[in-house]
C-alpha positions as CSV (number, residue, x, y, z in Angstrom):
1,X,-65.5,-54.6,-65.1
2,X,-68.2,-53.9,-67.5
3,X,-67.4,-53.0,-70.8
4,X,-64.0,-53.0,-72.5
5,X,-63.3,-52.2,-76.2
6,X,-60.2,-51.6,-78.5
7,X,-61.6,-48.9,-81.3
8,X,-60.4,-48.7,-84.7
9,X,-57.9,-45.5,-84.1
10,X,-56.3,-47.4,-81.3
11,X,-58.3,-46.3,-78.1
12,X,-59.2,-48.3,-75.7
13,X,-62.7,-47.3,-74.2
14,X,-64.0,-49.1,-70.9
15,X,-66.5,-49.1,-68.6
16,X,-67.0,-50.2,-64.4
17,X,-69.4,-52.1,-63.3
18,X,-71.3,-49.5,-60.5
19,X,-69.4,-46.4,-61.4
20,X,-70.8,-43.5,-59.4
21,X,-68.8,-41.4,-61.5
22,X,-69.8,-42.6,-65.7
23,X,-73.4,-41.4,-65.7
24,X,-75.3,-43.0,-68.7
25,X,-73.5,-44.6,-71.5
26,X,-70.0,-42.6,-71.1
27,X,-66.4,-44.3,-71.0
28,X,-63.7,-44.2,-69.5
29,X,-60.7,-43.7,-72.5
30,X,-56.5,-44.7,-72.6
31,X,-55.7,-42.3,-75.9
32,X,-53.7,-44.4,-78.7
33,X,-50.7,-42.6,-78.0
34,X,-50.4,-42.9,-74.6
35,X,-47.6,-44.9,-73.2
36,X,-48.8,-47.0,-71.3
37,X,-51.8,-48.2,-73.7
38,X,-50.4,-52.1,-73.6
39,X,-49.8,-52.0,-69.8
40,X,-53.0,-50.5,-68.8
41,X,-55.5,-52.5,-71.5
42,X,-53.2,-56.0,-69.9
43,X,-54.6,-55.0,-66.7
44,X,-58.2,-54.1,-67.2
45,X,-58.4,-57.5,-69.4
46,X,-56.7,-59.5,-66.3
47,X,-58.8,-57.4,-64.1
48,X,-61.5,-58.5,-66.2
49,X,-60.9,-62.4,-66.2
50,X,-60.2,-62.5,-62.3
51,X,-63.0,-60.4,-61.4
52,X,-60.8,-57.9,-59.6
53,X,-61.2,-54.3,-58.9
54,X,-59.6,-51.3,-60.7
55,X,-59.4,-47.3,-59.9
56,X,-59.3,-44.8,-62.5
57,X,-57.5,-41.7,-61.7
58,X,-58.9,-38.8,-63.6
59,X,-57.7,-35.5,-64.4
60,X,-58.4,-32.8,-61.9
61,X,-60.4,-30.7,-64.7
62,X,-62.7,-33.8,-65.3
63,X,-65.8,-33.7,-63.6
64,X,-68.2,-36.8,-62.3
65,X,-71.8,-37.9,-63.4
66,X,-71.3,-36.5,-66.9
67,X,-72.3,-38.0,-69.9
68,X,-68.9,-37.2,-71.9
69,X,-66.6,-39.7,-72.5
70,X,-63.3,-39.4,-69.7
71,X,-59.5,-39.8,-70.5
72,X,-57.8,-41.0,-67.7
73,X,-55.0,-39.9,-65.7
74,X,-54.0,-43.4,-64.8
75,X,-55.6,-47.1,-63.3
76,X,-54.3,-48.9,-60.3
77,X,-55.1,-52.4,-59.3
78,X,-54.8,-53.7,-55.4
79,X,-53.8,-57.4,-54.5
């Protein structure tokens, strides 16, 4: 994990450590209203703490190696 961050409207913005996919200083974002905000920010803290590795699922319209910030579709974990 490399960066993690609650912002003041409620996102949650993160970052990987050796994402081939974040160019620059871009984030991966959980939108406020999303449902599954506490579930998903619970697992990139744990993640976090145990040093384990996370996926992000994007949305097929998002594209790699750009500099914009990217919503995600959803994050997995593996044991």
């Amino acid at each position: 994990m490399g960066k993690i961050y609650p912002s003041s409207t409620g996102a949650i913005y993160f970052q990987l450590k050796s994402d081939s996919c974040n160019a620059g200083n871009a984030y991966y974002t959980i939108a406020a209203d999303s449902s599954a905000l506490k579930i998903w920010y619970a697992m990139l803290l744990t993640s976090a703490e145990s040093g384990a590795a996370v996926t992000v699922a994007l949305p097929q319209a998002t594209a790699c190696g750009t500099t914009d910030n990217k919503p995600i579709n959803y994050l997995y974990r593996n044991y």
